[in-house]
N, C-alpha and C positions, 0 to 999 in steps of 0.2 A: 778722634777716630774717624776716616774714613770710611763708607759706606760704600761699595760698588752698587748700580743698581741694577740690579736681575734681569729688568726687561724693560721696553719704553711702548709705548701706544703708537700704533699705525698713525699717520697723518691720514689716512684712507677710512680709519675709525671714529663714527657717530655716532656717541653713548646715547639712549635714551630710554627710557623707563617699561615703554610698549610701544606695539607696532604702530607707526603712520594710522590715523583713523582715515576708513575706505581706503586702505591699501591693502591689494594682496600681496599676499609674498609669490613672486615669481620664482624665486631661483629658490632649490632647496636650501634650509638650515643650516647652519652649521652646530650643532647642539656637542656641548662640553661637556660632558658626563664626569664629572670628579665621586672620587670614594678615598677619604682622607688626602693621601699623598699623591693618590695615581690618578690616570684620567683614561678614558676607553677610547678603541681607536679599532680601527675597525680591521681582523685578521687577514693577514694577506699571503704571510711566507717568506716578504722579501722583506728583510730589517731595512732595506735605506730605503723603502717605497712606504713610511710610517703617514696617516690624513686621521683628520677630526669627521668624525659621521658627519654624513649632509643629510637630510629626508625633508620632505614640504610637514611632514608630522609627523608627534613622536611616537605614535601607533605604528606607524611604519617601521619604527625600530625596534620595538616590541623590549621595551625596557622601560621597568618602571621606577620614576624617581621620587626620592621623598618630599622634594620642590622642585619648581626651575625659577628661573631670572631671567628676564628677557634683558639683554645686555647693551642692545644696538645694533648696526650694521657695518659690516664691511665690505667695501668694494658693493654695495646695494643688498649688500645678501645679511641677511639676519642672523646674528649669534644670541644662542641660549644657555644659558650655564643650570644646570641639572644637579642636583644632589644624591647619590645612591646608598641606599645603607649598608651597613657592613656586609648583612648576609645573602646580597642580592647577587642573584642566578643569571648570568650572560648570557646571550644567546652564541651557540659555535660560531657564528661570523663574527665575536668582538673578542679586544681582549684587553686586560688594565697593563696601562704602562706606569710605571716610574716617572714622574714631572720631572725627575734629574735623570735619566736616561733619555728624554727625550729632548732636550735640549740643547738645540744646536741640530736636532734632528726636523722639526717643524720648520715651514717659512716662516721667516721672524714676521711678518702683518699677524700670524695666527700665535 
């Protein structure tokens, strides 16, 4: 059996466990917010203008997750993967998409 595979990594993507020590982060987050199948992305109105939250912290998103992961960098900017639990309350500026609705709809780096 053949396998297609779903998705491949950035060559612009450097995994690493936590941030650079004495590094700040300059450019906001990009923080992945997943809840089972779906992932949060921030309300806009326009389906073909779909982005992954950016903030310098996740206070600023005002969304609380049951962990995060700090994932690595891309293009220098820091991605965090988030966990939310089922019964968690969005703020009106997000909303959950479908990982198979969105696809094909993100830049493939992200």
């Amino acid at each position: 059996m053949i396998l297609s595979q779903p998705f491949s990594i950035s060559t612009d993507f450097v995994p690493a466990t936590q941030p650079k020590p004495g590094s700040e982060i300059d450019l906001p987050a990009w923080w992945f917010f997943c809840q089972g199948s779906n992932l949060v992305t921030p309300r806009s109105g326009d389906e073909d203008n779909i982005a992954i939250p950016q903030a310098q912290s996740i206070e600023a998103l005002n969304i609380t997750p049951v962990r995060t992961q700090f994932l690595g960098y891309l293009n220098n900017r820091a991605c965090i993967a988030a966990e939310l639990p089922k019964d968690t309350f969005l703020p009106w500026s997000f909303t959950l998409q479908s990982l198979l609705k969105l696809h094909g709809m993100l830049e493939d780096d992200l």
